[in-house]
C-alpha positions as CSV (number, residue, x, y, z in Angstrom):
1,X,-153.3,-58.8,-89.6
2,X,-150.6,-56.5,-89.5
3,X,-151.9,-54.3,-92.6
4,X,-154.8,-52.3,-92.8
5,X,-156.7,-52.3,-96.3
6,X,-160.0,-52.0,-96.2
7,X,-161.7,-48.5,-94.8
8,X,-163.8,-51.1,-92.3
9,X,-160.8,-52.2,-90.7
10,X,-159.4,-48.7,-89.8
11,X,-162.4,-47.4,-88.9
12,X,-162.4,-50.0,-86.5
13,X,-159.1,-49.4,-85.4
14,X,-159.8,-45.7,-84.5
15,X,-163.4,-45.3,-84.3
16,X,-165.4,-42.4,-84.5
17,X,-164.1,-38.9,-84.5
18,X,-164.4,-36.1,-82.1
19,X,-168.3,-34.3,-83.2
20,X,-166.2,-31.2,-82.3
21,X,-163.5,-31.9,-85.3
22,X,-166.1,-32.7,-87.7
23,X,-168.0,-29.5,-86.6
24,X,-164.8,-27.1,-87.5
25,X,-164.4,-28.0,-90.7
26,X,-166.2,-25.1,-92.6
27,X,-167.0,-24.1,-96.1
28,X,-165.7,-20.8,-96.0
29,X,-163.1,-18.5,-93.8
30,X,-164.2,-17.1,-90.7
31,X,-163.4,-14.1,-89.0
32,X,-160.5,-16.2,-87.0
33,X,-159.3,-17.9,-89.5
34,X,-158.8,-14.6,-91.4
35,X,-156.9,-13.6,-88.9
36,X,-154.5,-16.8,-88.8
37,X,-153.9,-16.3,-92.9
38,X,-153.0,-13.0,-92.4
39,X,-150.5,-13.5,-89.9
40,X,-148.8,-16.6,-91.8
41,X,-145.3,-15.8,-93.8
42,X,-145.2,-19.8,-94.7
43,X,-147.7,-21.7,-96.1
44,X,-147.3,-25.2,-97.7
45,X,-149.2,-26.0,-100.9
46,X,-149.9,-29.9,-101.8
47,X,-151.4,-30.5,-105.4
48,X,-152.1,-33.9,-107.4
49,X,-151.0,-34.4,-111.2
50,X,-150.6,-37.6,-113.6
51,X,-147.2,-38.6,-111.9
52,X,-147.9,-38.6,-108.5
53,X,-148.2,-35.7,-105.6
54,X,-146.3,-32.6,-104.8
55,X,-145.8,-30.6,-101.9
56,X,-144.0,-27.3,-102.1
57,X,-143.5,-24.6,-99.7
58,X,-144.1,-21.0,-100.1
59,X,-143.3,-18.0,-98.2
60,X,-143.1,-14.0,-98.0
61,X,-144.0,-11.5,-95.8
62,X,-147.2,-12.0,-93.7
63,X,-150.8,-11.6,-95.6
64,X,-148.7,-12.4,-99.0
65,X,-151.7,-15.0,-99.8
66,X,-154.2,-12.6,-99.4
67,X,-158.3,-13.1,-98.8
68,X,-160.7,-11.7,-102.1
69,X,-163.5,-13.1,-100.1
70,X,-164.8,-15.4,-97.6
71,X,-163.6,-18.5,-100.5
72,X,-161.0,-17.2,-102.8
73,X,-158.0,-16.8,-101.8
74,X,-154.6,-15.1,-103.9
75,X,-151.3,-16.6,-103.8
76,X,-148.7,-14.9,-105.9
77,X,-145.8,-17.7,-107.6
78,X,-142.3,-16.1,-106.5
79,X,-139.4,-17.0,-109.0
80,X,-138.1,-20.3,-107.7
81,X,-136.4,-23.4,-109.8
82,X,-138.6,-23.5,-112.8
83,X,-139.7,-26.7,-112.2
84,X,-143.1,-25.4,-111.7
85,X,-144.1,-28.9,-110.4
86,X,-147.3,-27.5,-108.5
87,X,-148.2,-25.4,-111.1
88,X,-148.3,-28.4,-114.0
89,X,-150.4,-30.1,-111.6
90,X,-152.3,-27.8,-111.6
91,X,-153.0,-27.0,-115.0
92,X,-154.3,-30.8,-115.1
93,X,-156.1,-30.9,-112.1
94,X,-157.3,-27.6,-109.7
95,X,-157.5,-29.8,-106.6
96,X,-154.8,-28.8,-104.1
97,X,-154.1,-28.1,-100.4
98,X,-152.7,-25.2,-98.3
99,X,-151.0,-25.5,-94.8
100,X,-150.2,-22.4,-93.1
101,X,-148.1,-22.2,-90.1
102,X,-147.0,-18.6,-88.0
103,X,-144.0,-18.9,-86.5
104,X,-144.3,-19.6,-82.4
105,X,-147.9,-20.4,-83.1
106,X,-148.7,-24.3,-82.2
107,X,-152.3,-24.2,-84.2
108,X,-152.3,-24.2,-88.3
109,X,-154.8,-24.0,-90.9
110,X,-155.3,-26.5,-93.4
111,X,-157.5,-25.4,-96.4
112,X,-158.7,-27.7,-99.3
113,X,-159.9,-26.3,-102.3
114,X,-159.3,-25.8,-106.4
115,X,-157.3,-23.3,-108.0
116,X,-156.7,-21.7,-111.4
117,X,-153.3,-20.4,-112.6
118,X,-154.0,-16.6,-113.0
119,X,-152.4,-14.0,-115.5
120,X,-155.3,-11.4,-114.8
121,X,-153.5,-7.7,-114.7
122,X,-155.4,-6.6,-111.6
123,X,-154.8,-9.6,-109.6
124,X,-151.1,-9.6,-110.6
125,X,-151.1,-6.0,-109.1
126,X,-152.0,-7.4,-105.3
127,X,-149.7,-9.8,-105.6
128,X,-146.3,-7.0,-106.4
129,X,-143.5,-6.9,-103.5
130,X,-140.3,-5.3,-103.6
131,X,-141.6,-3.7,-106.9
132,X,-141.9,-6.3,-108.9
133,X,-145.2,-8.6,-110.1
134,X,-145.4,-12.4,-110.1
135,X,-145.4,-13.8,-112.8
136,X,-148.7,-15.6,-112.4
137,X,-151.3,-15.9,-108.8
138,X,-153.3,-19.0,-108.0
139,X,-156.7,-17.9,-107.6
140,X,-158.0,-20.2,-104.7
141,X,-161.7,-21.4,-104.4
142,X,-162.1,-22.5,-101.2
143,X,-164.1,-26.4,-100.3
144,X,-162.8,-26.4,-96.8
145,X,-161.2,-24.9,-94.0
146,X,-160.4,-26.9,-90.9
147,X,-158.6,-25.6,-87.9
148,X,-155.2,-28.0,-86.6
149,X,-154.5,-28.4,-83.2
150,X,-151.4,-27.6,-82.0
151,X,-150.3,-31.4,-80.8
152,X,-148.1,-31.8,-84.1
153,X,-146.3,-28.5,-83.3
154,X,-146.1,-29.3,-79.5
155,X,-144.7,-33.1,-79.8
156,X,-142.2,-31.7,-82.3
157,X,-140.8,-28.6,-80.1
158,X,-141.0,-27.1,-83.7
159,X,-141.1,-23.5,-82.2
160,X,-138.7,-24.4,-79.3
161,X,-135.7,-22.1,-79.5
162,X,-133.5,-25.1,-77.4
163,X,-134.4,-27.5,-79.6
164,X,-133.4,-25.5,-82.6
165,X,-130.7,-27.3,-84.9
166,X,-127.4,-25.4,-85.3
167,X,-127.6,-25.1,-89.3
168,X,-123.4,-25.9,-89.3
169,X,-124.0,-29.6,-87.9
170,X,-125.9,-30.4,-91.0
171,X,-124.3,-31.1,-94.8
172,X,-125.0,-27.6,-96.7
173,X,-126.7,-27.2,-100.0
174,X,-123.1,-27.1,-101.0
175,X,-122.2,-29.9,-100.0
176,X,-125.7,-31.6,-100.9
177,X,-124.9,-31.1,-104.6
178,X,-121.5,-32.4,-104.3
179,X,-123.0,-36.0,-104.1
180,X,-125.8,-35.2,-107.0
181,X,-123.3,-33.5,-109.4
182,X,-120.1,-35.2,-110.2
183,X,-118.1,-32.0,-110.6
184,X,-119.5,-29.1,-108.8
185,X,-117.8,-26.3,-106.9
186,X,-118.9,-26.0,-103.4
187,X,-117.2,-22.9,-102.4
188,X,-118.0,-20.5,-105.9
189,X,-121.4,-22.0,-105.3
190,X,-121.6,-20.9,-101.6
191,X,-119.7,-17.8,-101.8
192,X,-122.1,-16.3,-104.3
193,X,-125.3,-17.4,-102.4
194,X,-126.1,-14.7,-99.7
195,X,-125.8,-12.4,-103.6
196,X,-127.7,-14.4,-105.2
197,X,-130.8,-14.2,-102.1
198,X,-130.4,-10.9,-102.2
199,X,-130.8,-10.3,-106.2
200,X,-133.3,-13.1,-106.9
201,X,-136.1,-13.6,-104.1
202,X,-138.3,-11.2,-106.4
């Protein structure tokens, strides 16, 4: 057997899981994990619709997903591509997923629940930065929070400064499009993009 397709059969293969991992996974935020949301500029949010998954990532200054309560949670929708894959999803089906990682911090927070796509005026008002509102908030009801170790971040070196990629030795976004468009203009494209970060992050 080289596959595993029955649940038997992988339960056998790693047995039974640590008490103490089944013992952290809670039903509502805790004082700590408070603490690690509110310290996180990055979080990760996974969400299910009819064509398949999606996981997108989502950052801002730290405590930008903020805490209504020990099981809601606020996260504000930034401008972005317009795709608003996660948010279709959404619409469809409230199940989703949030990672949060803290930069130099091995440990992450992984928090199942279901949201709601939001246009309330009063939540829109938390969720303003640089002056100006989202244009929606996910309003997050909270089935689970469960505390990640930090072997992911530590086999990795994710937080490593030495093992830190140069960004140069990679293809750019430039140079990414140039092999998805068949005309496209690299240099107008990367010239205007430290403008464009500047202007359109808000």
């Amino acid at each position: 057997m080289t596959t595993i397709t029955t649940l038997d059969e992988l339960q056998v293969l790693y047995g039974e899981s640590h008490e103490r991992s089944r013992r952290k996974e809670l039903p509502r935020l805790i004082e700590p994990y408070r603490a690690l949301i509110e310290a996180s500029p990055f979080v990760v949010l996974a969400s299910v619709g009819p064509d398949g998954l999606d996981c997108s990532p989502r950052g801002d200054a730290p405590g930008f997903v903020q805490i209504l309560d020990d099981q809601t949670l606020l996260l504000p929708d930034r401008p972005g591509n317009n795709r608003i894959d996660s948010l279709r999803n959404i619409v469809l089906n409230p199940q989703m997923a949030l990672l949060f990682l803290i930069p130099g911090v091995g440990e992450s927070l992984r928090i199942n629940g279901r949201a709601e796509i939001s246009l309330d005026p009063e939540l829109l008002e938390l969720g303003r930065a640089q002056g100006k509102l989202p244009r929606s908030v996910l309003r997050i009801h909270i089935d689970t929070c469960y505390f990640q170790c930090s072997k992911a971040a530590v086999r990795s070196g994710l937080w490593d400064a030495s093992r830190q990629v140069e960004r140069a030795s990679l293809p750019s976004a430039g140079d990414i499009f140039r092999c998805i468009y068949e005309e496209f203009d690299v240099e107008a494209y990367e010239r205007d993009l430290q403008q464009r970060l500047r202007t359109s992050l808000y």
